[in-house]
C-alpha positions as CSV (number, residue, x, y, z in Angstrom):
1,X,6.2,-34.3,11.1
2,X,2.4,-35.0,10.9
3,X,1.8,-32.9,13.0
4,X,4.0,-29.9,11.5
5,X,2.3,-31.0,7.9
6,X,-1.6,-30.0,8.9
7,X,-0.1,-27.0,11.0
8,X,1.3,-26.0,7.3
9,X,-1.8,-26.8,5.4
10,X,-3.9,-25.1,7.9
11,X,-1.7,-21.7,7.7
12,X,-2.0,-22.0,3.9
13,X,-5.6,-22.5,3.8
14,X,-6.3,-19.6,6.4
15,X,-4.1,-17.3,3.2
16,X,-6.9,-18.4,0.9
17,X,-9.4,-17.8,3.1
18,X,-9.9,-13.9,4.3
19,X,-12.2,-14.2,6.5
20,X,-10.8,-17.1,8.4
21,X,-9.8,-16.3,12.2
22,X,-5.7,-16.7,13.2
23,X,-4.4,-19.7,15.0
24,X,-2.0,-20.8,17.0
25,X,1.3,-22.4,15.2
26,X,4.2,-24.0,17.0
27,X,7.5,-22.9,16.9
28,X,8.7,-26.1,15.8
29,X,6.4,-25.0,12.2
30,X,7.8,-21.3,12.4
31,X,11.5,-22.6,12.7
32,X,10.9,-25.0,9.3
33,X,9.3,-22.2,7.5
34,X,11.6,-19.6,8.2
35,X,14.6,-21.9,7.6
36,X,15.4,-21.5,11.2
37,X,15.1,-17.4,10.4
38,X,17.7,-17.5,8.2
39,X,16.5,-14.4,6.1
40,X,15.8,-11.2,7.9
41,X,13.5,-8.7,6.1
42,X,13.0,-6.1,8.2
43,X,13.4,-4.6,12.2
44,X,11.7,-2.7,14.7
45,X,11.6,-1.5,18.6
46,X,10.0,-4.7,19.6
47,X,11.4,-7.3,17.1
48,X,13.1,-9.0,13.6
49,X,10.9,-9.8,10.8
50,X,11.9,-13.0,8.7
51,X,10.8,-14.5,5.4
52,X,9.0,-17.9,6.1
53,X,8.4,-19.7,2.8
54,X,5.8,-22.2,2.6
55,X,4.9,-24.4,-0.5
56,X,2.5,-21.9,-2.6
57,X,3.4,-18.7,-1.0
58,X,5.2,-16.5,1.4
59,X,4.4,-15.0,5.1
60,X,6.2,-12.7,7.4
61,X,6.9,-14.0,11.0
62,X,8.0,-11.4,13.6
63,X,9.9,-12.7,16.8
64,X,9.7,-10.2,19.2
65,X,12.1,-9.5,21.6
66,X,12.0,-10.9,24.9
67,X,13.9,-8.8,27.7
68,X,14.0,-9.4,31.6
69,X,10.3,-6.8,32.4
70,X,8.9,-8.3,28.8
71,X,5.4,-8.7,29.8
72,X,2.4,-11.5,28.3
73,X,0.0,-8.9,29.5
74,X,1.3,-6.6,26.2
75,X,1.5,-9.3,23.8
76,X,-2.3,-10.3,24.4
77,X,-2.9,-6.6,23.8
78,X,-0.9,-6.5,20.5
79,X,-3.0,-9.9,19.4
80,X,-6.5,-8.3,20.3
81,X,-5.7,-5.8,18.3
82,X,-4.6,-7.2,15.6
83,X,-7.4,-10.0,15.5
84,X,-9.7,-7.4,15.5
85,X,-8.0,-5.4,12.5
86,X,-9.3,-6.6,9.3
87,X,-8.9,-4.1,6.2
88,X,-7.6,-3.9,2.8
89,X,-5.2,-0.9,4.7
90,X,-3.7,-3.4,7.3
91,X,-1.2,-6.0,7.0
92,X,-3.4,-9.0,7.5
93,X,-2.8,-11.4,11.0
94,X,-2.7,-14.6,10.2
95,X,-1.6,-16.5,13.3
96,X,0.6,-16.7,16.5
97,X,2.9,-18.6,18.9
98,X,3.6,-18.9,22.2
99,X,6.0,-21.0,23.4
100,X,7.7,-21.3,26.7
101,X,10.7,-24.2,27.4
102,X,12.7,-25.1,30.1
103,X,16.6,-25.3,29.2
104,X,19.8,-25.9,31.3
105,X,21.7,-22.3,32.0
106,X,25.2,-22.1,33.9
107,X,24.6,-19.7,36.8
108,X,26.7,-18.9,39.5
109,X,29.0,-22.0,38.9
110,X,26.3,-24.1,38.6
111,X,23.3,-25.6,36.5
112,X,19.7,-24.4,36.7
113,X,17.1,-24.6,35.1
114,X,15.5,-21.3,33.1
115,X,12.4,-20.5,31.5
116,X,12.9,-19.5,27.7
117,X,9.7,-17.9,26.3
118,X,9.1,-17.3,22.4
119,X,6.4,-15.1,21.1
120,X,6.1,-14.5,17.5
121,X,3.6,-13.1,15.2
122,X,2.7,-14.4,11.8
123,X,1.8,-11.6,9.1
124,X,0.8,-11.5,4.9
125,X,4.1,-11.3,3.2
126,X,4.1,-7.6,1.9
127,X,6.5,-7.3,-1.1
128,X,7.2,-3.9,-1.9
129,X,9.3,-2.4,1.3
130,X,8.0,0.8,3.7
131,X,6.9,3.9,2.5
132,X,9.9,5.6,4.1
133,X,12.2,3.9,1.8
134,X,9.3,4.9,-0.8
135,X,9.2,8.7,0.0
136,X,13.4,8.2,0.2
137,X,13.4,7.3,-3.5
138,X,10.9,9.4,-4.9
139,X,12.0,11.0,-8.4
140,X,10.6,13.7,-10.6
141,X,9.3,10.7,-12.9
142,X,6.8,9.5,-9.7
143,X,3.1,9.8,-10.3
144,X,1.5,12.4,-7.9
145,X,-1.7,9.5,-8.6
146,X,0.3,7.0,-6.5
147,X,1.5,9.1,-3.7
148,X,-2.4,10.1,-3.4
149,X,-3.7,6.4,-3.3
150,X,-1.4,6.0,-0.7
151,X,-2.4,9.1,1.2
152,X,-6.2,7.7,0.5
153,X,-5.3,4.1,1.8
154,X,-3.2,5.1,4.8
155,X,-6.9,7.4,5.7
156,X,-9.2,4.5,5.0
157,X,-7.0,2.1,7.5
158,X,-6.5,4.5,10.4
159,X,-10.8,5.0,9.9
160,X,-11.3,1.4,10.5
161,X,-8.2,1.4,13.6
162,X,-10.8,4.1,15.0
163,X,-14.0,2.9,14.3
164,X,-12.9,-0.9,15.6
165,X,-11.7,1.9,19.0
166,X,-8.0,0.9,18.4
167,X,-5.1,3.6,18.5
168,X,-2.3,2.9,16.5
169,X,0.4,5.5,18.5
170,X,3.0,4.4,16.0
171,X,2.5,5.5,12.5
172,X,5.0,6.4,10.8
173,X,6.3,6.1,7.5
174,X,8.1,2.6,8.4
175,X,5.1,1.5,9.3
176,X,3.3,1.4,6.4
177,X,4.0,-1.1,3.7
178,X,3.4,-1.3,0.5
179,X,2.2,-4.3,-1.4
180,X,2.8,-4.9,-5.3
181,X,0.5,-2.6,-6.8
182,X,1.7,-0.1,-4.2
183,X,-1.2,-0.7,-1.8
184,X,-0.3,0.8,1.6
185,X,-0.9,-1.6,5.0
186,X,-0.7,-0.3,8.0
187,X,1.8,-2.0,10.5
188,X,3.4,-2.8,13.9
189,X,1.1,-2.7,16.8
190,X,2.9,-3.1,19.6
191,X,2.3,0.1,20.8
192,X,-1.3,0.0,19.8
193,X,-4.4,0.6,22.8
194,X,-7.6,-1.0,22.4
195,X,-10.1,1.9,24.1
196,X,-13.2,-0.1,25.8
197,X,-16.9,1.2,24.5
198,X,-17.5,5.0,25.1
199,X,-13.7,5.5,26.3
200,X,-12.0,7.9,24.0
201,X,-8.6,9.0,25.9
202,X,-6.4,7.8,28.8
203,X,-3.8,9.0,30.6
204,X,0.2,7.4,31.2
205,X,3.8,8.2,32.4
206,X,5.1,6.3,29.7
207,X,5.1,8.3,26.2
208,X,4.2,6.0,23.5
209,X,5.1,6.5,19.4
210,X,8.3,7.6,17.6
211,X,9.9,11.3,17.7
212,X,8.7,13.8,15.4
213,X,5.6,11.6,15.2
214,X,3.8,12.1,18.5
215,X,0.9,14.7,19.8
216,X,1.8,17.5,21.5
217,X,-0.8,16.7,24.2
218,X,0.6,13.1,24.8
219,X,4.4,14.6,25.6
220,X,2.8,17.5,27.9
221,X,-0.1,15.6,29.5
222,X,1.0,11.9,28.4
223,X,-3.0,11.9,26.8
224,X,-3.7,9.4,24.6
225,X,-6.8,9.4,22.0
226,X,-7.8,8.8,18.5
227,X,-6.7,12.9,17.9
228,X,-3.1,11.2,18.9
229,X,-3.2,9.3,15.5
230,X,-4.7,11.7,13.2
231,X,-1.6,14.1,14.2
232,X,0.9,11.4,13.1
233,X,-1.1,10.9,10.1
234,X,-0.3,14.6,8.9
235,X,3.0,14.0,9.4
236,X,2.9,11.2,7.4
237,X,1.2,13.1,4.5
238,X,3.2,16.0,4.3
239,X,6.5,14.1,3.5
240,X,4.4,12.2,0.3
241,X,3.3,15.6,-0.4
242,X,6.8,16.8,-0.3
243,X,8.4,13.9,-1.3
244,X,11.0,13.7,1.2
245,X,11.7,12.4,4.7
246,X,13.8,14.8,6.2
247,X,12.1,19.0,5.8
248,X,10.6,21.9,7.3
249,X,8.2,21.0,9.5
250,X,7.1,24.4,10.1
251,X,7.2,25.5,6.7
252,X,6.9,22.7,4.8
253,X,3.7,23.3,2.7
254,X,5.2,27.3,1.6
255,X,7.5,24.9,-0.8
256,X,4.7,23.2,-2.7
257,X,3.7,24.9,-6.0
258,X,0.7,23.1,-7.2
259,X,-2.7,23.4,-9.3
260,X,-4.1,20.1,-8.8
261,X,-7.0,20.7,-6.4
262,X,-6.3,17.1,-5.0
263,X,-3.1,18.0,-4.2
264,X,-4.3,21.3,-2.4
265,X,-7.1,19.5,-1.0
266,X,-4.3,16.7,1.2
267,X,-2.0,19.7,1.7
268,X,-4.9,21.3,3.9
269,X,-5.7,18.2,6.0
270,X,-2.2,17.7,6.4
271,X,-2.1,21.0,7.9
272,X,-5.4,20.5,9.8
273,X,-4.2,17.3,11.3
274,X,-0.6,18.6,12.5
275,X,-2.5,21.5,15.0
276,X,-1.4,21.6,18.1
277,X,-4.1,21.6,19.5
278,X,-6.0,18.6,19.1
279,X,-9.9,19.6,19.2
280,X,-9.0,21.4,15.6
281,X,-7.8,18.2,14.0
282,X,-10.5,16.4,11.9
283,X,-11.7,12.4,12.9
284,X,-10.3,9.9,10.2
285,X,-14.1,9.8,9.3
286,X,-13.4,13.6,8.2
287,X,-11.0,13.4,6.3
288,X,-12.1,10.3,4.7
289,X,-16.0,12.5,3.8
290,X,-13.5,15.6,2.7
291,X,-11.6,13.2,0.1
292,X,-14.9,12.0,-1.0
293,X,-16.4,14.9,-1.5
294,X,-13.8,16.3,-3.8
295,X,-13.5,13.6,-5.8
296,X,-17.7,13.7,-6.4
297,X,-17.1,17.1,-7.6
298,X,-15.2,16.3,-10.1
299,X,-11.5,17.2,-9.2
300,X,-10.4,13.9,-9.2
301,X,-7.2,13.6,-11.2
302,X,-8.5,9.9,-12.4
303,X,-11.1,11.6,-14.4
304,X,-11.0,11.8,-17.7
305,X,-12.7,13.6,-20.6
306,X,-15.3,12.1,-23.0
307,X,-13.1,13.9,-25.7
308,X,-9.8,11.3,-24.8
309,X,-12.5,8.7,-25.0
310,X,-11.1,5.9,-27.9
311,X,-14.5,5.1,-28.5
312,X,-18.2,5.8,-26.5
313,X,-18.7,1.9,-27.5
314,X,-15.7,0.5,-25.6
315,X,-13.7,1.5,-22.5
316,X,-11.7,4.4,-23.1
317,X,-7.9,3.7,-22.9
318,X,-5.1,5.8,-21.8
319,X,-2.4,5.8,-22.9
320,X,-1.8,3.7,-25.6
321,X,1.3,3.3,-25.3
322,X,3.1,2.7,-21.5
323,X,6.5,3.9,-20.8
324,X,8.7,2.8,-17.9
325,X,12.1,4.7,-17.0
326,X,14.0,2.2,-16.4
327,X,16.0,1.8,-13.0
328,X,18.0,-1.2,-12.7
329,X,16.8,-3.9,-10.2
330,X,14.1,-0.9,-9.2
331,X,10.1,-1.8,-9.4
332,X,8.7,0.4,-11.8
333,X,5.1,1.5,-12.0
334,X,2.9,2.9,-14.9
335,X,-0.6,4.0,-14.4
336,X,-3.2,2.7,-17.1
337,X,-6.5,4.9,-17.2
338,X,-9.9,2.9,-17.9
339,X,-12.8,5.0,-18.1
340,X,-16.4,3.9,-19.0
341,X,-18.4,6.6,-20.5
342,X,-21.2,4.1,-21.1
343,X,-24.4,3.2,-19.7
344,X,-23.1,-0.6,-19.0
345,X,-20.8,-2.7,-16.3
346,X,-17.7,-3.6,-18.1
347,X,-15.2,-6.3,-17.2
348,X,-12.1,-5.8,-18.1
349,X,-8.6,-8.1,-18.3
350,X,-4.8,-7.1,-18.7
351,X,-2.5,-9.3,-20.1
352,X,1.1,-9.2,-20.5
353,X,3.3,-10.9,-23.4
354,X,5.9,-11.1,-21.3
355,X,4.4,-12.3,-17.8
356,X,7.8,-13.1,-15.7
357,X,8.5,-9.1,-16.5
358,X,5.5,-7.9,-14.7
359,X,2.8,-8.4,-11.5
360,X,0.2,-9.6,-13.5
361,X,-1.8,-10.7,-10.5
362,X,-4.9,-9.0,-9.7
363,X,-4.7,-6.7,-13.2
364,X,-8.6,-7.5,-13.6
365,X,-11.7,-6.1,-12.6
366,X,-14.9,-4.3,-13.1
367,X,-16.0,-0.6,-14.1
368,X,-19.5,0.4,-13.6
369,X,-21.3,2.9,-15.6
370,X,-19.9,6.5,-16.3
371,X,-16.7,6.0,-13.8
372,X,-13.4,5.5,-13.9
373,X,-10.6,2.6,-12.8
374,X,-6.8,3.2,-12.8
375,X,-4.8,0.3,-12.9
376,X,-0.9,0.8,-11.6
377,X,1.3,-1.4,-14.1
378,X,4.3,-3.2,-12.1
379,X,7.4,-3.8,-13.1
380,X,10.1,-6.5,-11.8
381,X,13.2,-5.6,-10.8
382,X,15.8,-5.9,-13.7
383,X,19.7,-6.5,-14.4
384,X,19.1,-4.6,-18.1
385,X,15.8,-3.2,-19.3
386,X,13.8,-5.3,-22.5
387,X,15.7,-5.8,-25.8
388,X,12.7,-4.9,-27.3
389,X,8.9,-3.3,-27.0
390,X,6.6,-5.3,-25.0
391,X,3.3,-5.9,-25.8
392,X,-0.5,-5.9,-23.1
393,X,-3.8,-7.2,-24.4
394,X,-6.5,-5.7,-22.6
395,X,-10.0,-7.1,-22.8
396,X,-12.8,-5.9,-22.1
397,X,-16.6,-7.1,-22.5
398,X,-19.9,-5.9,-21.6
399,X,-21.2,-7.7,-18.1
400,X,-24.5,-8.0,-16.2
401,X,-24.5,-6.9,-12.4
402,X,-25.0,-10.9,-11.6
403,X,-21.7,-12.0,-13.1
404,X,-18.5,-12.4,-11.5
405,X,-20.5,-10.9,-8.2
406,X,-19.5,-13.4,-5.6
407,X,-15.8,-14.6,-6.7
408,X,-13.7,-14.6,-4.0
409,X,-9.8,-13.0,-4.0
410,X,-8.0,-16.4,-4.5
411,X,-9.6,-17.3,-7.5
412,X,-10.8,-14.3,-9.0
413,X,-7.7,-13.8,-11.5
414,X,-9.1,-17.6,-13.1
415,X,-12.6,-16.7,-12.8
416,X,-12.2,-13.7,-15.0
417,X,-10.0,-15.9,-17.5
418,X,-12.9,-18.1,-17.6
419,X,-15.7,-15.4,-17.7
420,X,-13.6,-13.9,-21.1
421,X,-13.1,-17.3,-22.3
422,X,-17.0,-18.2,-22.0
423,X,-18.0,-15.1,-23.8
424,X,-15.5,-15.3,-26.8
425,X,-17.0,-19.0,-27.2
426,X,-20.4,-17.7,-27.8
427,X,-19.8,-14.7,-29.7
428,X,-16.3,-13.6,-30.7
429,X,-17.4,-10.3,-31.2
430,X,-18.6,-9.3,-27.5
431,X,-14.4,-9.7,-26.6
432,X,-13.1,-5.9,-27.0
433,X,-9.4,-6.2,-27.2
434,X,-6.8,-3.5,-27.8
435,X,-3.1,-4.0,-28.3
436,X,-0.7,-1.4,-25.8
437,X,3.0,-0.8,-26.5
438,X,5.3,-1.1,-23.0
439,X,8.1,1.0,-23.9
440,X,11.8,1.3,-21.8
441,X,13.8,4.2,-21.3
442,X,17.1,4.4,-19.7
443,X,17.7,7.2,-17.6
444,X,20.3,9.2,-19.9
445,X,18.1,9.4,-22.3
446,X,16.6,12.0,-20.5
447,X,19.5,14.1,-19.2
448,X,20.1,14.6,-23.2
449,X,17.2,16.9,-23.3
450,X,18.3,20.5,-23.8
451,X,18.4,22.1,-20.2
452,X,16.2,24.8,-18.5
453,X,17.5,26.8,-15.9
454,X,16.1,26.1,-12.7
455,X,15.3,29.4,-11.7
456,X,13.0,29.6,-13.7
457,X,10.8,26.8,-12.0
458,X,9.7,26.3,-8.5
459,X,10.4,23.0,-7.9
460,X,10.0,20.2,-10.4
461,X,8.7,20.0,-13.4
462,X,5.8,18.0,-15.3
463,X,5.5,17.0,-19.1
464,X,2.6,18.3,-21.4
465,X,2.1,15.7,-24.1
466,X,-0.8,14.7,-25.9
467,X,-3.5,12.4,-24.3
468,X,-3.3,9.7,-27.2
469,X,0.0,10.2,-28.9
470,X,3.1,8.6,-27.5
471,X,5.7,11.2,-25.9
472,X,8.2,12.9,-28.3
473,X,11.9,14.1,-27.6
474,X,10.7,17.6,-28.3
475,X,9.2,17.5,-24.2
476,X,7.4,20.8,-23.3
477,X,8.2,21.9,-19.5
478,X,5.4,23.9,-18.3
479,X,4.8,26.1,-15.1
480,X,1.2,25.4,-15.1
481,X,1.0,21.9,-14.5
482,X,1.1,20.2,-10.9
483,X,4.4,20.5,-9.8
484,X,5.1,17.0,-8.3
C-alpha cells in the first residue's frame, strides 16, 4: 500500500508538472485507480480506454489488447513515440505498464503454467468526446470560429508529429479529442512510425490507417511518408468544413456557399491535401505559413473593428450579452471577443456568478497590443436550462511585459486571482470590470420564427444582428453572410 501510495503521488505530481518525463506504474496502481476498469470511456483497434480517478484529478488508461502474434517490439514503438510527442495538439503521455505474470491454465486435461502479459498506456483525461461525434452533432447554431480552431490545432499537432519525424497513419476524426474549451489533441498511436534522421518514406505489405482515410500511394505501393498524413488531414477538414461525417468525397467542396475568406482559404488546402498524387500536397509547415499568412492580412474572422470597440481606454468586449441555445445535458459553447486596440499588455479575468454552471478554468490570460483573443465560454451539461439570467465579471487591467511572465499552467488560474487582487489593493481604479448577461434559449423558441423557404438558400443560414445590441425576435436571414 506504500508502495501504491508514492506510485499515486508520483502520477499526480508528473499532471502538475508538463515537462516531467512518463514513468512506469504497476498494474496493481492502474487496477485501484480504474476501480478495477470498471468504467469504459472509449475503444479502438488496439484497445479499451477506462476512467482512472485519482484524488485531485482524472487520467485515461488504455489496456491494449493482447492477441497470440501481439508483439513488445510495437508497443516500444508506440511509447517512443509518444514520449517524444509533446504539444498543446496531442493528448499528453503520462506513463506506462508492463507487466507479465505467471498463472495456472487447464490445457489438454491438465495444469500448466502461462504467461499473462498486460500493457497499458496512461494518457490526460480529455473531457469533451471525439471530433467525429463533434462533426456528428453539428447544428446551424455552431460557430464556423470553433470548427476553424480545430482545423488550426489539428495543423499545428500533425507539424510537430512531422517535425519530431513521426507519422501518425491513423488520423481520423475519432482520433482527435477535444478538451473543455474545445481544444483538439491528437490521439492513438499505435499505428504511428518513427522515421530515423534524413529518412522520409518506407515501404510495407501491411497497409496501415483506417478506410477512406489512407493515401493513394500507400494502398498501390504500400509507401509510407509524412505526404501519407497530410492526405488524411484533408479528409479530416473537409467534413468540419462540411459539417458532416458521411458526403461526397468527390464533390464535396461544390456544396459549400461561403464569403468568409478563412473558410475559402481551409476549403483550398483541404483540396490541396486530398491530391492523389502526393508531390502536390503541401508539408504541415505549409499549411501551417498559409493560415498564418491570411490571418496577418487581415482576414481573420477574430478581428474586430475599432468602431465595435466599447472604449479605446479598455478592452473592447463583444458581445455584451452571451446567449446559449440550450440542449439538454449538451455542452454548450459561446465565443467572447476581446480585442485590445491600445498601445498596452492587458490582463484580463472571467468570472462566472454561477461557477458549477460553467468551465471556468483556464478563462484568463493576456492580450498584447493592437490584437485580439477569443475566449470559447463552456457550458455543463444540464437536466433544465437556468431559471434565470446569469451574470460574468470580466476584469481587466493594464500589465507590464514582466508580470505574470513565468507562471506555470497549474497555478496560473490563482496567480491571476492574485495579480487582480494585488492591483485593486493599491489602486481600485486600475481594475476594469464590466458586467455580461448569459442568456438561455430553448430550442422552440426558434422554430417559432416565421419560416423562409429553403429554396431560396443554399445551405444554411447565418443571423445579421448588431455588434452591441442583444439579438431581437425580428432575426434577419441573409444570403451574404458565411453560410456555416
Amino acid at each position: 500500500m506504500a508502495d501504491q501510495a508514492s506510485e499515486l503521488e508520483a502520477l499526480e505530481l508528473i499532471l502538475t508538472d508538463a515537462n516531467a518525463e512518463p514513468t512506469k506504474l504497476s498494474y496493481a496502481l492502474i487496477k485501484s485507480i480504474t476501480t478495477n476498469f470498471s468504467q469504459e470511456i472509449g475503444l479502438g483497434g488496439f484497445g479499451v480506454v477506462y476512467l482512472g480517478v485519482l484524488r485531485n484529478e482524472k487520467v485515461a488508461v488504455k489496456k491494449l489488447f493482447i492477441e497470440q502474434d501481439f508483439s513488445d517490439e510495437l508497443f516500444v514503438d508506440e511509447v517512443n513515440c509518444l514520449v517524444r510527442a509533446k504539444h498543446n495538439n496531442i493528448v499528453r503521455f503520462l506513463d506506462y505498464c508492463a507487466d507479465t505474470q505467471g498463472e495456472l491454465v487447464k490445457f489438454d486435461g491438465r495444469h500448466v503454467m502461462a504467461e499473462l502479459r498486460q500493457r497499458l498506456l496512461c494518457f490526460e483525461y480529455v473531457p469533451n468526446g471525439n471530433l467525429h461525434d463533434y462533426i456528428k452533432g453539428i447544428s446551424h447554431g455552431d460557430e464556423w470560429q470553433i470548427r476553424y480552431k480545430m482545423i488550426k490545432g489539428i495543423c499545428h499537432g500533425l507539424q510537430y508529429l512531422h517535425k519530431e519525424r513521426i507519422t501518425h497513419l491513423d488520423l481520423k476524426p475519432d482520433n482527435v479529442l477535444l478538451d473543455a474549451y474545445m481544444e483538439p489533441k491528437i490521439t492513438d498511436f499505435g499505428l504511428s512510425r518513427l522515421f530515423d534522421e534524413g529518412q522520409s518514406r518506407v515501404f510495407t505489405k501491411n497497409v496501415p490507417g483506417t478506410r477512406g482515410y489512407i493515401a493513394p500511394e500507400v494502398i498501390d505501393k504500400g509507401e509510407i511518408s509524412f505526404k501519407s498524413d497530410i492526405f488524411a488531414l484533408g479528409i479530416v477538414v473537409s467534413k468540419l468544413l462540411v459539417g458532416q461525417n458521411n458526403y461526397d468525397i468527390e464533390n464535396w467542396h461544390e456544396s459549400l456557399d461561403v464569403d468568409c475568406t478563412q473558410a475559402k482559404s481551409c476549403i483550398q488546402i483541404a483540396q490541396s491535401c486530398m491530391e492523389a498524387d502526393q508531390h502536390k500536397r503541401p508539408t504541415a509547415e505549409e499549411i501551417i505559413k498559409k493560415l498564418n499568412e491570411m490571418e496577418s492580412l487581415g482576414s481573420s474572422i477574430y478581428r474586430m473593428s475599432q468602431e465595435t470597440a466599447r472604449s479605446t481606454e479598455h478592452l473592447a468586449i463583444h458581445p455584451l450579452e452571451l446567449r446559449f441555445l440550450f440542449e439538454q445535458n449538451n455542452l454548450i459553447t459561446c465565443a467572447l471577443y476581446l480585442r485590445n486596440n491600445t498601445d498596452h499588455r492587458f490582463a484580463f479575468r472571467l468570472v462566472s456568478g454561477s461557477p458549477d454552471r460553467y468551465f471556468d478554468k483556464g478563462l484568463y490570460g493576456n492580450i498584447p497590443p493592437k490584437s485580439t483573443y477569443t475566449l470559447f465560454v463552456r457550458m455543463r451539461g444540464w437536466q433544465q436550462p437556468a431559471p434565470h439570467k446569469d451574470e460574468f465579471v470580466i476584469q481587466s487591467s493594464v500589465m507590464s511585459d514582466q508580470e505574470l511572465k513565468d507562471i506555470g499552467q497549474v497555478r496560473a488560474d490563482i496567480d491571476y486571482c492574485n495579480f487582480f487582487s494585488d492591483v485593486k489593493e493599491k489602486n481600485v481604479h486600475s481594475v476594469h470590470e464590466v458586467t455580461l448577461q448569459a442568456v438561455f434559449e430553448l430550442q422552440r423558441e426558434i422554430i417559432n420564427v416565421k419560416i423562409i423557404p429553403m429554396e431560396k438558400f443554399t445551405k444554411i443560414f447565418s443571423m445579421d444582428v448588431h455588434p452591441t445590441k442583444p439579438c431581437r425576435r425580428n432575426w434577419f436571414m441573409s444570403k451574404k453572410a458565411c453560410h456555416f
